[in-house]
Each structure stands twice: as structure tokens, then as C-alpha cells.
CHARMM internal coordinates of N, CA and C (Angstrom, degrees):
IC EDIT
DIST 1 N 1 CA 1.4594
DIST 1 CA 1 C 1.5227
ANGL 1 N 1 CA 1 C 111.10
DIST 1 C 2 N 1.4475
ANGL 1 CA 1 C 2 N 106.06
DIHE 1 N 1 CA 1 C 2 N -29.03
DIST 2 N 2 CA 2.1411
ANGL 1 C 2 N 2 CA 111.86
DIHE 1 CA 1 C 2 N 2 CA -177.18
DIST 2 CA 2 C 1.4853
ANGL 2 N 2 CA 2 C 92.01
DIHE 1 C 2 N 2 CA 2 C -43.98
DIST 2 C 3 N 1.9010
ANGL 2 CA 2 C 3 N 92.97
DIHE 2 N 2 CA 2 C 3 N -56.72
DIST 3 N 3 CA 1.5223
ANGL 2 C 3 N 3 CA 107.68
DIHE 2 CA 2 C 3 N 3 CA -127.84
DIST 3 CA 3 C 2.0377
ANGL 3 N 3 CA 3 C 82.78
DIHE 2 C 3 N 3 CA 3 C -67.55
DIST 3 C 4 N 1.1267
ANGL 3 CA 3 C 4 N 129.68
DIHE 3 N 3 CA 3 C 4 N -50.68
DIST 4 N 4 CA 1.5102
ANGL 3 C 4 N 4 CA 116.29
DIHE 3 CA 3 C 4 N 4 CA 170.42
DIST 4 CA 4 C 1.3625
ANGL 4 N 4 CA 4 C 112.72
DIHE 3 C 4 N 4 CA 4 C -16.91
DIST 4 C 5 N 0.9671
ANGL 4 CA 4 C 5 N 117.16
DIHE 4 N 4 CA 4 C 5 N -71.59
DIST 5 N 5 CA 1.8254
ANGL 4 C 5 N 5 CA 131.24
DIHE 4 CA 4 C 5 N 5 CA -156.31
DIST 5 CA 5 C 1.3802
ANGL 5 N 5 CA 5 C 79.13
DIHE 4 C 5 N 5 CA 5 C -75.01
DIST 5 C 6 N 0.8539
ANGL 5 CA 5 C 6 N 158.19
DIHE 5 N 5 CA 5 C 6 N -41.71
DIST 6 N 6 CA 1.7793
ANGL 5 C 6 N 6 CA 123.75
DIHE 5 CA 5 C 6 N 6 CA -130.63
DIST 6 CA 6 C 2.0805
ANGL 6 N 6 CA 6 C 81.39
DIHE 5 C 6 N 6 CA 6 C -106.32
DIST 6 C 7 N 1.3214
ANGL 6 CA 6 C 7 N 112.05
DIHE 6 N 6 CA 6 C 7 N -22.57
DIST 7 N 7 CA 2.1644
ANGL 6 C 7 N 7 CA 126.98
DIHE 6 CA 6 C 7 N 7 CA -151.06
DIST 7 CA 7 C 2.3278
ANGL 7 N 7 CA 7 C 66.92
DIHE 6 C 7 N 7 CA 7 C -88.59
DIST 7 C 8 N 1.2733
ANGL 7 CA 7 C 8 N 136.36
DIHE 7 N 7 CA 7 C 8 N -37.89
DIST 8 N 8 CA 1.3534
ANGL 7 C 8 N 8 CA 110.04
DIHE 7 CA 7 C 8 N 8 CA -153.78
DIST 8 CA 8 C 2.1085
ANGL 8 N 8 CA 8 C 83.47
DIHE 7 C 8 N 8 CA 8 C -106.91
DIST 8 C 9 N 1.1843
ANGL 8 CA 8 C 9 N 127.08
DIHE 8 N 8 CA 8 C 9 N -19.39
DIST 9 N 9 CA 1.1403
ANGL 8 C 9 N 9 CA 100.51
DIHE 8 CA 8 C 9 N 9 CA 158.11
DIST 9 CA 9 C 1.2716
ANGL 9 N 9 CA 9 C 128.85
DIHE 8 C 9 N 9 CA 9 C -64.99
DIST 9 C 10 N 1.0476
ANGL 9 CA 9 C 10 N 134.05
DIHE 9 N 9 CA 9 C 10 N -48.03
DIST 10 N 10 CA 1.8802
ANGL 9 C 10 N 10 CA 143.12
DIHE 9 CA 9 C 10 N 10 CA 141.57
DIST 10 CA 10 C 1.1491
ANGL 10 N 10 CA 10 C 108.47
DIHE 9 C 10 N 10 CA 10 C -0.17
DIST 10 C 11 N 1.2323
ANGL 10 CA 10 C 11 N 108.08
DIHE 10 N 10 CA 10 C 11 N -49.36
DIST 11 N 11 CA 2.0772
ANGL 10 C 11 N 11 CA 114.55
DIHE 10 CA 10 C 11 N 11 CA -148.57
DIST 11 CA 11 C 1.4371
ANGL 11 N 11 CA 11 C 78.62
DIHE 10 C 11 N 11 CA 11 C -99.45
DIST 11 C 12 N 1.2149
ANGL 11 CA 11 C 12 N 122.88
DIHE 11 N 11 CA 11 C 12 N -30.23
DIST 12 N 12 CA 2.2211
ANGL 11 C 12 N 12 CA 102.45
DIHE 11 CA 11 C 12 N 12 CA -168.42
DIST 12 CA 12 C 1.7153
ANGL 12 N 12 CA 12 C 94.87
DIHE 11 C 12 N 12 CA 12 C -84.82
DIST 12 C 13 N 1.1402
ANGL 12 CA 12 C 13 N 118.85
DIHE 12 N 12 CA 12 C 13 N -32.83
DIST 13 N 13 CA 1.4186
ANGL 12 C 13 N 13 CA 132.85
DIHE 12 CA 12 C 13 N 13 CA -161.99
DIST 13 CA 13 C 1.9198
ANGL 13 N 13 CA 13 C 93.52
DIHE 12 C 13 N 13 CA 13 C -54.89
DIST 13 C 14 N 2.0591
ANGL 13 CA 13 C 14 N 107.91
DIHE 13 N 13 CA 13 C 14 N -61.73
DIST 14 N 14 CA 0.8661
ANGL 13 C 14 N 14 CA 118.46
DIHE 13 CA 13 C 14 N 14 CA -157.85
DIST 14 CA 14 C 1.7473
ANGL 14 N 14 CA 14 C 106.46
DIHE 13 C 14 N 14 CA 14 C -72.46
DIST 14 C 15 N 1.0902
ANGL 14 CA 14 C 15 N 105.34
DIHE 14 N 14 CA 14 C 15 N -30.36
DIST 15 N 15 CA 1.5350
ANGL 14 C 15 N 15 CA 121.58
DIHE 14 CA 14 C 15 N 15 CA -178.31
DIST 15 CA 15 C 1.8823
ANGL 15 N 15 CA 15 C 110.91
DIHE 14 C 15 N 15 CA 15 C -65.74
DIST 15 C 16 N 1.2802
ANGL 15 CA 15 C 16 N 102.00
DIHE 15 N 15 CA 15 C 16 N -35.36
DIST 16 N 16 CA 1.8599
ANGL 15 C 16 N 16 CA 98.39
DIHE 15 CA 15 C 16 N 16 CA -172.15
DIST 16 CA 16 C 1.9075
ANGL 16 N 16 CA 16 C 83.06
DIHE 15 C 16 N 16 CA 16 C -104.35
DIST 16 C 17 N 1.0885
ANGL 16 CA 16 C 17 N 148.02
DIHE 16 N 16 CA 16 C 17 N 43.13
DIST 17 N 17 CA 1.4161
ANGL 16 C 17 N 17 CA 152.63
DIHE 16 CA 16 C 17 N 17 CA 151.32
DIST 17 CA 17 C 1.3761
ANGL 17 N 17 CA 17 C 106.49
DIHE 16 C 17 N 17 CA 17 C -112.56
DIST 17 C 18 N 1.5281
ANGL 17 CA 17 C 18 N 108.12
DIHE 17 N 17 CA 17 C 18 N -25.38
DIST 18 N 18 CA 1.3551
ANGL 17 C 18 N 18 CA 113.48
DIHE 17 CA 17 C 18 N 18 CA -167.94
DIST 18 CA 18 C 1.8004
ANGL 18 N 18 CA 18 C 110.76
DIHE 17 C 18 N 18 CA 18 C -97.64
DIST 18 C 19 N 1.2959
ANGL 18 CA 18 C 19 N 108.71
DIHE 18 N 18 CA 18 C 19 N -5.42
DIST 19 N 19 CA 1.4689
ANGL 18 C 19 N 19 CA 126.18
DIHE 18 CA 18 C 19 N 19 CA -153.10
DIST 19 CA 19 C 1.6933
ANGL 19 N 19 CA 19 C 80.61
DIHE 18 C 19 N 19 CA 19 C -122.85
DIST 19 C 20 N 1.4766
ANGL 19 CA 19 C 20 N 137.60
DIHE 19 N 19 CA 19 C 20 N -61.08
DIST 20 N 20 CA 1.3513
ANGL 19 C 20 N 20 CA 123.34
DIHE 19 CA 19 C 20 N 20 CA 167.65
DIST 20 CA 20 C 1.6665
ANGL 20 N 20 CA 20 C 121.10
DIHE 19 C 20 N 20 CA 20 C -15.03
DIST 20 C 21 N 1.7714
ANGL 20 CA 20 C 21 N 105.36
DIHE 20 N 20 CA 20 C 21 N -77.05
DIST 21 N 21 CA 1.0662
ANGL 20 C 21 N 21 CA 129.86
DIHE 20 CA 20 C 21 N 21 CA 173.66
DIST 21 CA 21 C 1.8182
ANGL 21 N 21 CA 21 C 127.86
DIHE 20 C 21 N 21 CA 21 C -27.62
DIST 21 C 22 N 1.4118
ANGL 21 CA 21 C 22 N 87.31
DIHE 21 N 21 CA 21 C 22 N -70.28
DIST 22 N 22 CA 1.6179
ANGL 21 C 22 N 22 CA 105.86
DIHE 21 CA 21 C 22 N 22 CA 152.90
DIST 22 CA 22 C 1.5796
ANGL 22 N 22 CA 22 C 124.11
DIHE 21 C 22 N 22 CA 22 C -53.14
DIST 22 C 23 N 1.2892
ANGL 22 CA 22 C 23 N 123.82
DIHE 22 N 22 CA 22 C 23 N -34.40
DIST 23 N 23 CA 1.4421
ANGL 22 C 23 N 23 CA 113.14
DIHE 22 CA 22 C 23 N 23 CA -178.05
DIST 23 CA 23 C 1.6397
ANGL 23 N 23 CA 23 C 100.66
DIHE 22 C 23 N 23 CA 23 C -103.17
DIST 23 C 24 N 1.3226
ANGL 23 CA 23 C 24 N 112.88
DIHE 23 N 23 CA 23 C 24 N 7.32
DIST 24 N 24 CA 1.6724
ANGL 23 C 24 N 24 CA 121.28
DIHE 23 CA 23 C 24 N 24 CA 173.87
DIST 24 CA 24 C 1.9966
ANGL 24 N 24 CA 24 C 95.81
DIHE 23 C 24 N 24 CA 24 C -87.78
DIST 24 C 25 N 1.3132
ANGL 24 CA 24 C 25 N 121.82
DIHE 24 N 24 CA 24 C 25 N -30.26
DIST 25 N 25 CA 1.2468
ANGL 24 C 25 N 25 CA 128.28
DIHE 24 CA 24 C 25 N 25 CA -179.68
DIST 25 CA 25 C 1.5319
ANGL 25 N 25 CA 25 C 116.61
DIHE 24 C 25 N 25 CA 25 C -93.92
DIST 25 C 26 N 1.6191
ANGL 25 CA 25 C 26 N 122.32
DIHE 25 N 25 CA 25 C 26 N -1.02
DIST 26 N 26 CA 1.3912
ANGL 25 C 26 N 26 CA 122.01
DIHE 25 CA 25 C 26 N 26 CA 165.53
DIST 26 CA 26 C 1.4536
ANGL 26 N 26 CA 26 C 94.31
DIHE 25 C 26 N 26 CA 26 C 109.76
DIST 26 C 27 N 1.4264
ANGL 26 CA 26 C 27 N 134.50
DIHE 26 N 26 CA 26 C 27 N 46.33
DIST 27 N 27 CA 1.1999
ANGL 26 C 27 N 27 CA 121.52
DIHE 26 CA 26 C 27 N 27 CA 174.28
DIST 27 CA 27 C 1.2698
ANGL 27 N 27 CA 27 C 126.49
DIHE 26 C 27 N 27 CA 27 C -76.84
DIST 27 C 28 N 1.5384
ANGL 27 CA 27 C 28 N 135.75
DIHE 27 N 27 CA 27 C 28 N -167.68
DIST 28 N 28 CA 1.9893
ANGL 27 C 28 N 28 CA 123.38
DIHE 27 CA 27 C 28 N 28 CA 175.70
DIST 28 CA 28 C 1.7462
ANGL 28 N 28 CA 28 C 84.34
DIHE 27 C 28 N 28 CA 28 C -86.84
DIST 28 C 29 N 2.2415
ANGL 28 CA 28 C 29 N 81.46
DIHE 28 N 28 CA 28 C 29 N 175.31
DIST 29 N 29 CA 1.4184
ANGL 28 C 29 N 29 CA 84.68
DIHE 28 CA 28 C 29 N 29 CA -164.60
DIST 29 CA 29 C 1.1369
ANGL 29 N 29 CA 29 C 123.19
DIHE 28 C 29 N 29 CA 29 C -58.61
DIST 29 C 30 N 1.5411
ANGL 29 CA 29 C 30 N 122.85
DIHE 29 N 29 CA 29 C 30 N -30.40
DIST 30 N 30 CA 1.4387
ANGL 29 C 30 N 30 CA 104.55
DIHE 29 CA 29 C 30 N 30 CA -160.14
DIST 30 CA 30 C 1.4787
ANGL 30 N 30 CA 30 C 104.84
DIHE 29 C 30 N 30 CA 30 C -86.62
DIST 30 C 31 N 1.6136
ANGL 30 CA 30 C 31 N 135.63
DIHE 30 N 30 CA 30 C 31 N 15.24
DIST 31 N 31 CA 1.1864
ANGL 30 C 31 N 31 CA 100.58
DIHE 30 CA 30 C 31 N 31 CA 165.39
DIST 31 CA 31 C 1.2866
ANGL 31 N 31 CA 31 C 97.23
DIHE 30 C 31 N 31 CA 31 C -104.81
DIST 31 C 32 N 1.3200
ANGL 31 CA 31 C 32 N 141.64
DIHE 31 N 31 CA 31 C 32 N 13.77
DIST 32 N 32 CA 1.6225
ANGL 31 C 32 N 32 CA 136.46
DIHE 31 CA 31 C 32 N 32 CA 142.88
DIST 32 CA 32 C 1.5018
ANGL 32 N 32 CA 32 C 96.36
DIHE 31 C 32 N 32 CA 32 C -55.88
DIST 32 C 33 N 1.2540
ANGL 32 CA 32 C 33 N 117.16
DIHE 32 N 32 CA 32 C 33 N -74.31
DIST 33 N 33 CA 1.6272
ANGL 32 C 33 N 33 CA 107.79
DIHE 32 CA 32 C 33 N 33 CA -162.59
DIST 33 CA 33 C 1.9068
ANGL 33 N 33 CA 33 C 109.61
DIHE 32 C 33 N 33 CA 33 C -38.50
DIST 33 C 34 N 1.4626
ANGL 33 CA 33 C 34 N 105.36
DIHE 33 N 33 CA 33 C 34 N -58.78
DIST 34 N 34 CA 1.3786
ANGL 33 C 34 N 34 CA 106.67
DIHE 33 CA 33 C 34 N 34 CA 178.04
DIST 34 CA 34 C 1.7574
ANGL 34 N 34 CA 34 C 123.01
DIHE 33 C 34 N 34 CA 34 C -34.06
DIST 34 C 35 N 1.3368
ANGL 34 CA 34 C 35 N 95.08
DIHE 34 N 34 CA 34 C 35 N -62.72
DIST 35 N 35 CA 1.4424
ANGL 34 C 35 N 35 CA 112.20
DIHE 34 CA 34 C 35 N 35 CA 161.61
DIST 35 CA 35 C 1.8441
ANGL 35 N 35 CA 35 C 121.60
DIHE 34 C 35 N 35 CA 35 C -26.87
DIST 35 C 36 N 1.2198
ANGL 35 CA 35 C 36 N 84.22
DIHE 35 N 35 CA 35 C 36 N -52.44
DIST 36 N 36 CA 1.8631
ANGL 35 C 36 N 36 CA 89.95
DIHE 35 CA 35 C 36 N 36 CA -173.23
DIST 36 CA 36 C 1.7338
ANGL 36 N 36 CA 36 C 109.65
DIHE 35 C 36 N 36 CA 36 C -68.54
DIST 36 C 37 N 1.6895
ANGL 36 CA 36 C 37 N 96.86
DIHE 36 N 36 CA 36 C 37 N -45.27
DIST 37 N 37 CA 1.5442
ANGL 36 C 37 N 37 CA 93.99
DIHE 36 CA 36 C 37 N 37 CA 163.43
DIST 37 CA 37 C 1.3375
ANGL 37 N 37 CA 37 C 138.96
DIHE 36 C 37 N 37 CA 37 C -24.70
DIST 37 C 38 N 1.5675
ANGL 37 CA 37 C 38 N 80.11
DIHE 37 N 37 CA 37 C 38 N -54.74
DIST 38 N 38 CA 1.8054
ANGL 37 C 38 N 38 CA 99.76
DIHE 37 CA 37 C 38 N 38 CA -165.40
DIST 38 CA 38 C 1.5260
ANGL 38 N 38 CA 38 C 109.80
DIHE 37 C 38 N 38 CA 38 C -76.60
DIST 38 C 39 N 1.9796
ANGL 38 CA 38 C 39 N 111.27
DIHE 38 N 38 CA 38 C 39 N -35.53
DIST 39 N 39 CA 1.0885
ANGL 38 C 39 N 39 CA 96.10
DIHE 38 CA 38 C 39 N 39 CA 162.04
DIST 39 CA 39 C 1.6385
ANGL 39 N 39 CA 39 C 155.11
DIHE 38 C 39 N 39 CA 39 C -74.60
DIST 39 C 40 N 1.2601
ANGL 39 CA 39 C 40 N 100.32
DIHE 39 N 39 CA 39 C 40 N 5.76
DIST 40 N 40 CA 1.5826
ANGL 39 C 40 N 40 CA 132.17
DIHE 39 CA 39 C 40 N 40 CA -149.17
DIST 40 CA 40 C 2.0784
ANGL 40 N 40 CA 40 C 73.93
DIHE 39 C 40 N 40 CA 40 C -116.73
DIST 40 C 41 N 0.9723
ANGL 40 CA 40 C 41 N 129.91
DIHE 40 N 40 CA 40 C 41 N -80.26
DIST 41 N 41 CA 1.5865
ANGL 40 C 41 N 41 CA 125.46
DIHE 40 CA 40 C 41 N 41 CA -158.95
DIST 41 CA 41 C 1.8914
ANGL 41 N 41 CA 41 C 83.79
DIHE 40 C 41 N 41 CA 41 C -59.90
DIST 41 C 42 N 1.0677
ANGL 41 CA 41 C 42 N 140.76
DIHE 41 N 41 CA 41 C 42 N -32.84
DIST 42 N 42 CA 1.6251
ANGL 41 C 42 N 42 CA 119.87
DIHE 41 CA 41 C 42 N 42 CA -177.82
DIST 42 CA 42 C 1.8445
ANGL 42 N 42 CA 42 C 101.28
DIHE 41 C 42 N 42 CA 42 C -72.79
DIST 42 C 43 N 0.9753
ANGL 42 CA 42 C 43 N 128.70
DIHE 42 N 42 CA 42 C 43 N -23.98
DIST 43 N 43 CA 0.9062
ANGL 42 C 43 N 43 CA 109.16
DIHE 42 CA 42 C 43 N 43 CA -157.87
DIST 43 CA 43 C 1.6313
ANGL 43 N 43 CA 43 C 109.79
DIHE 42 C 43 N 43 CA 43 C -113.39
DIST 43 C 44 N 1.3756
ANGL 43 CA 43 C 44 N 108.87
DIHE 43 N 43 CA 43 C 44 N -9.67
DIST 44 N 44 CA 1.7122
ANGL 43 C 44 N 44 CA 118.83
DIHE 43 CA 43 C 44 N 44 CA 137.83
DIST 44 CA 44 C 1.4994
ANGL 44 N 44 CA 44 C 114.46
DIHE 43 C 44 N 44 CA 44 C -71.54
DIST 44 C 45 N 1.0022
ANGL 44 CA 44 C 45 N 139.52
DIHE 44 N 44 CA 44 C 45 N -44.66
DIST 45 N 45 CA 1.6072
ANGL 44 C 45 N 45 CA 122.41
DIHE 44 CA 44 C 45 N 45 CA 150.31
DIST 45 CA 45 C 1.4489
ANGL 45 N 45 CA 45 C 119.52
DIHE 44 C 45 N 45 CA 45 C -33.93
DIST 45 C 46 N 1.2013
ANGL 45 CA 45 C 46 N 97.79
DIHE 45 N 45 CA 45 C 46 N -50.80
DIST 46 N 46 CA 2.2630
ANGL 45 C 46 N 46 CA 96.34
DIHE 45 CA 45 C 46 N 46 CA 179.24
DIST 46 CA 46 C 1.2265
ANGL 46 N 46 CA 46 C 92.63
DIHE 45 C 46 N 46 CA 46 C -64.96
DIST 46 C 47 N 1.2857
ANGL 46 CA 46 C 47 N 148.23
DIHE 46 N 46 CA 46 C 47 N -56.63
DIST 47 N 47 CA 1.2764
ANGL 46 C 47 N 47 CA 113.78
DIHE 46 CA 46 C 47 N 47 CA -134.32
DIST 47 CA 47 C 1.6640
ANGL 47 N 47 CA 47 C 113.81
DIHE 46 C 47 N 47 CA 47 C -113.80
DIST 47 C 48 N 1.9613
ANGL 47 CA 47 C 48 N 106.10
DIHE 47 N 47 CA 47 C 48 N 7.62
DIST 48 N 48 CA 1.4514
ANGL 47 C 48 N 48 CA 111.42
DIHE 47 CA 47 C 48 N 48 CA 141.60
DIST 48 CA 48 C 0.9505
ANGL 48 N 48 CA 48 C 122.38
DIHE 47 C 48 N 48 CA 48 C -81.49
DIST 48 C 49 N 1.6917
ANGL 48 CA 48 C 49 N 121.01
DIHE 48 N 48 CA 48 C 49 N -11.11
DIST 49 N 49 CA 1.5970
ANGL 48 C 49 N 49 CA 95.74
DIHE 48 CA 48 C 49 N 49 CA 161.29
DIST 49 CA 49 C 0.9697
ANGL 49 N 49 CA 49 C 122.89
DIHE 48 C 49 N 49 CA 49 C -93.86
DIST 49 C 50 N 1.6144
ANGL 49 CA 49 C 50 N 123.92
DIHE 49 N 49 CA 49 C 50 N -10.15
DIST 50 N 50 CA 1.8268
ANGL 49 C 50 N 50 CA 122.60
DIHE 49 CA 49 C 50 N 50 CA 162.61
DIST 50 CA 50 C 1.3923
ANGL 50 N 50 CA 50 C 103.51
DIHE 49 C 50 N 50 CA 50 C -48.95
DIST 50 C 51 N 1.6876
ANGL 50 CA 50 C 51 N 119.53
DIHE 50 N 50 CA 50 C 51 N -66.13
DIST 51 N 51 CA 1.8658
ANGL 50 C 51 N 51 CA 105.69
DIHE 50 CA 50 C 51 N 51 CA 179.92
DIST 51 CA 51 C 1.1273
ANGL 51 N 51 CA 51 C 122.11
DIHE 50 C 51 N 51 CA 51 C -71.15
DIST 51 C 52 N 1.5726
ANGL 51 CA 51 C 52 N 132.53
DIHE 51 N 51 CA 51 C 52 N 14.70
DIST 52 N 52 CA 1.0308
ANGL 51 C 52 N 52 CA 108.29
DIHE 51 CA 51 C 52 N 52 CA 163.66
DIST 52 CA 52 C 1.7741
ANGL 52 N 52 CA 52 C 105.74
DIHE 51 C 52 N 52 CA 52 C -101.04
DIST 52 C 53 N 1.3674
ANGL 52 CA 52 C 53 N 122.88
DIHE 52 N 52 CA 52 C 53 N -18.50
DIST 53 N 53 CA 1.3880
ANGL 52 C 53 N 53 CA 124.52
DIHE 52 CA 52 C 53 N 53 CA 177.87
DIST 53 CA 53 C 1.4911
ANGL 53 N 53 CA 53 C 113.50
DIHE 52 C 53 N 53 CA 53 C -73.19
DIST 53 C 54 N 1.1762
ANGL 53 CA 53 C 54 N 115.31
DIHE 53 N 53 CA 53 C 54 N -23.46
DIST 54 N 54 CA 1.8400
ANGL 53 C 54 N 54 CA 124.52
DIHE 53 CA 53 C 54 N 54 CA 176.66
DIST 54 CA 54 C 1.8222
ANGL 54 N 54 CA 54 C 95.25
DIHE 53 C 54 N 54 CA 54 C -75.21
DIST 54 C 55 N 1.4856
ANGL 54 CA 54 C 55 N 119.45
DIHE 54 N 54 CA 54 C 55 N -43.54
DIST 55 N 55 CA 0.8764
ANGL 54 C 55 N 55 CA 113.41
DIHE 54 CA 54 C 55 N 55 CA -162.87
DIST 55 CA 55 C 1.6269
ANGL 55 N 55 CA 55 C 115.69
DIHE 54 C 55 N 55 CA 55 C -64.44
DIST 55 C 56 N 1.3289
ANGL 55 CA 55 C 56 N 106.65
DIHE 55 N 55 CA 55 C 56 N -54.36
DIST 56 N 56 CA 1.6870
ANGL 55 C 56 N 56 CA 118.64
DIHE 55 CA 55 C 56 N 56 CA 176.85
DIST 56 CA 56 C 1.3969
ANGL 56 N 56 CA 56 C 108.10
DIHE 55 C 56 N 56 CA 56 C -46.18
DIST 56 C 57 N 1.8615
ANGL 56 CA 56 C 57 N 118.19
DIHE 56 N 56 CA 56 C 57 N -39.57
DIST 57 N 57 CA 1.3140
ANGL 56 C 57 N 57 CA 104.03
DIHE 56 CA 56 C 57 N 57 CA -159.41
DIST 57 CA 57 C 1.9056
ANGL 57 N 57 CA 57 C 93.86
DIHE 56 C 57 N 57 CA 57 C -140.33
DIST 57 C 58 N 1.4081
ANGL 57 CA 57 C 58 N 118.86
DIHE 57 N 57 CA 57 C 58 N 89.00
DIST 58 N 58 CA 1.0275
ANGL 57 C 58 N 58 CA 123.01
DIHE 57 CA 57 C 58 N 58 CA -167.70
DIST 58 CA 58 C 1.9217
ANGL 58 N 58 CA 58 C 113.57
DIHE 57 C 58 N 58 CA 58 C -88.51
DIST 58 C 59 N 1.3531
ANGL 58 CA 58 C 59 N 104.70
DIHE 58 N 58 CA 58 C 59 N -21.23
DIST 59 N 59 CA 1.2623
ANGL 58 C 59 N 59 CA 84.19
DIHE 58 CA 58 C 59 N 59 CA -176.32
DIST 59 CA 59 C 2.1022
ANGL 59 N 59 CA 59 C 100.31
DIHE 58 C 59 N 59 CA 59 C -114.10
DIST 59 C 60 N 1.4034
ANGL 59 CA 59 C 60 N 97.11
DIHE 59 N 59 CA 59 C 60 N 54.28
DIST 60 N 60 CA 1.2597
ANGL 59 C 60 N 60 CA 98.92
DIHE 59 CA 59 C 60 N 60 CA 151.21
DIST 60 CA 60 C 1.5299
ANGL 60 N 60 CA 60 C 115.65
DIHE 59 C 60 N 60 CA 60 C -126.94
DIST 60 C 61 N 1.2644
ANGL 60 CA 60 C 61 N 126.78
DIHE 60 N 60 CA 60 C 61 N 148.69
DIST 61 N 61 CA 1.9319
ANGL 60 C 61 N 61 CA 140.99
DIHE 60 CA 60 C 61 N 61 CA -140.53
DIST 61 CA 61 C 1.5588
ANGL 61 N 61 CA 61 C 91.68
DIHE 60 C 61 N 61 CA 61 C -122.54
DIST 61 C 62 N 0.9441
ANGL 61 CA 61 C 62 N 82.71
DIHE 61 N 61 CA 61 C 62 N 153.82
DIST 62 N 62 CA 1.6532
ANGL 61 C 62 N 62 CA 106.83
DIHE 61 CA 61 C 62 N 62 CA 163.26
DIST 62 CA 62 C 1.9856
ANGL 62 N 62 CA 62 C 107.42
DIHE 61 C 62 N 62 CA 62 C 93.10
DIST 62 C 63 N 1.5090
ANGL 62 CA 62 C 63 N 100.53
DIHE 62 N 62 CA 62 C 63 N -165.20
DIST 63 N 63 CA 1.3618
ANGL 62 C 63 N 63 CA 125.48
DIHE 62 CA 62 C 63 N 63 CA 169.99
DIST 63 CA 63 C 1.5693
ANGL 63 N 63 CA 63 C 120.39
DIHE 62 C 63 N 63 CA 63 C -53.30
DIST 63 C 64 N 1.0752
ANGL 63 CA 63 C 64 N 97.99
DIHE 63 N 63 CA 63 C 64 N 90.01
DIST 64 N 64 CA 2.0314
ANGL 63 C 64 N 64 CA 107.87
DIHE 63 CA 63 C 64 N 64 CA 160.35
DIST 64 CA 64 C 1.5958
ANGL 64 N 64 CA 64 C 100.36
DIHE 63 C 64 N 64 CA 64 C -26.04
END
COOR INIT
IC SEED 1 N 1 CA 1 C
IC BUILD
């Protein structure tokens, strides 16, 4: 049952990378819309792992 979920996260993962690309080349709207998705959920991924890496190790400075 993992290996399901983890084989259709793959396939959405590979599909809104694949829908970026395409709406980076002038695609219709919805694979712009798709696109924005995908970029907006990557970039809430970055920046729980920025607070979670500040969090473990707070009194080190500088550039992630």
C-alpha cells in the first residue's frame, strides 16, 4: 500500500515538473495554473526546511 502512495506521489511530482517546463514554453492556461501549484508547494517545502534547520541548530549564523 506505501509503495502505491509514494509510485502516485512520483507520478504528481513528475507531472507538475513536467507542466512547469511546458508553461515555461507558453503552454494553455491550466498548465500555467498547474505550474504555479507546483511552484508554490516547492517552495513551502524550502522554507519548512529552513525552520526546521534554524530550529535544531540555532546558534549557528550566516547563509543556509
Amino acid at each position: 500500500m506505501i509503495m502505491l502512495v509514494l509510485a502516485g506521489v512520483v507520478v504528481l511530482a513528475a507531472f507538475g515538473c513536467g507542466c512547469v517546463v511546458w508553461a515555461a514554453r507558453g503552454g494553455p492556461r491550466w498548465v500555467r495554473g498547474v505550474a504555479a501549484v507546483t511552484l508554490t508547494a516547492g517552495e513551502l517545502v524550502r522554507a519548512v526546511q529552513r525552520s526546521d534547520r534554524r530550529r535544531r541548530n540555532p546558534t549557528q549564523s550566516g547563509n543556509d
